[in-house]
C-alpha positions in Angstrom: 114.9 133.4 95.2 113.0 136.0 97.5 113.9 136.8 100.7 109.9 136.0 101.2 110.4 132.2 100.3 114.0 131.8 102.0 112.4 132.9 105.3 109.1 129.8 104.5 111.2 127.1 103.2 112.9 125.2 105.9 112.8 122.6 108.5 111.5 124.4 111.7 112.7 122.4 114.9 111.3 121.1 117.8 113.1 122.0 121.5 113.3 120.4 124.0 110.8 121.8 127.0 111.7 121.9 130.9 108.8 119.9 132.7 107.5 122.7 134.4 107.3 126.6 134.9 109.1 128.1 137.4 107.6 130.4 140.0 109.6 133.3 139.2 109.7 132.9 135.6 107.4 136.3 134.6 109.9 137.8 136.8 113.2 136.6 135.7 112.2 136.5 131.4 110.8 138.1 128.9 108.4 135.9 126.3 108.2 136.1 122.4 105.7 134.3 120.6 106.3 133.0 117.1 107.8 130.1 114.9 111.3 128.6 115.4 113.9 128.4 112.8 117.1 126.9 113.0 120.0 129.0 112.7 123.6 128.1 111.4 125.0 128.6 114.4 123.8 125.2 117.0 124.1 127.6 120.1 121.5 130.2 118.4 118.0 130.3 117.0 116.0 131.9 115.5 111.8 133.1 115.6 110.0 134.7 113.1 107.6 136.6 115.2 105.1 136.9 112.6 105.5 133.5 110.3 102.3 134.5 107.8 103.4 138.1 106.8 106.2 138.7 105.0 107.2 141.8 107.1 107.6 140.5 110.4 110.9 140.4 112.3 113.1 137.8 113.1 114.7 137.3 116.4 117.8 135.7 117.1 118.3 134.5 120.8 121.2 132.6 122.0 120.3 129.2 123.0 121.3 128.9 126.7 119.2 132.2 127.4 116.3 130.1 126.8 114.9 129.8 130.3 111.3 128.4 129.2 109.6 127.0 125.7 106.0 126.3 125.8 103.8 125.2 122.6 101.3 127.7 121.3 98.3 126.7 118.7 99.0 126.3 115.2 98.4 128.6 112.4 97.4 127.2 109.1 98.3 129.2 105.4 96.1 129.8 102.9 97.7 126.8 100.7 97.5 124.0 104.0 100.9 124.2 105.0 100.5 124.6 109.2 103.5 126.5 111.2 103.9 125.4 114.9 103.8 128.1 117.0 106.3 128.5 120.7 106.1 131.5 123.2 109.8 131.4 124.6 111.1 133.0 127.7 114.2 134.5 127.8 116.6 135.3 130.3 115.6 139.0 130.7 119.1 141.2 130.0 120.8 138.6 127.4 121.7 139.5 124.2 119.4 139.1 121.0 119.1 140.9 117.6 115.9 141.8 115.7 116.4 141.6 112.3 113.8 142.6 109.4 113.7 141.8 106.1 113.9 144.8 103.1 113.8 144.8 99.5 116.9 146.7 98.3 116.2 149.9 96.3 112.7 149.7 97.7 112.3 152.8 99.8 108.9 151.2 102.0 
């Protein structure tokens, strides 16, 4: 199995949203627009920042450093399947890892 396919097949999850943005949010986070994924670990996620192209990284934030979620428009694929889109704001100095996926022995 590709790399390609393990990062499409999948359940993608829903979160749960605050009822409203705070004033200071721009301020106090950072966002990053993508499609969720969930991650082994409960307390982690994960968002592939570009969910069509099998190039694009994938960021892994810890849960709690979610400050703000907010629901973007929907991208459909060629074949029909359609990936819901989040921007997520998080907590501006937290950790997080960007992670990219390689073909080994291929020297792109």
């Amino acid at each position: 199995m590709s790399y390609v396919k393990l990062l499409e097949e999948g359940k993608y999850y829903e979160i749960q949203k605050r009822s409203g943005r705070s004033k200071t949010l721009e301020q106090e986070s950072t966002p990053f627009c993508g499609a969720l994924r969930p991650h082994y670990n409960p307390k982690m996620l994960l968002l592939l920042s570009s969910p069509l192209e099998s190039r694009g990284d994938v960021l892994e934030f810890r849960s709690e450093d979610i400050i703000y979620a907010e629901e973007l428009s929907s991208i459909t694929k060629p074949n029909g399947v359609t990936v819901e889109r989040v921007r997520l704001w998080v907590r501006n100095g937290s950790p997080a890892m960007r992670m990219e996926p390689i073909l080994v022995g291929n020297d792109d």
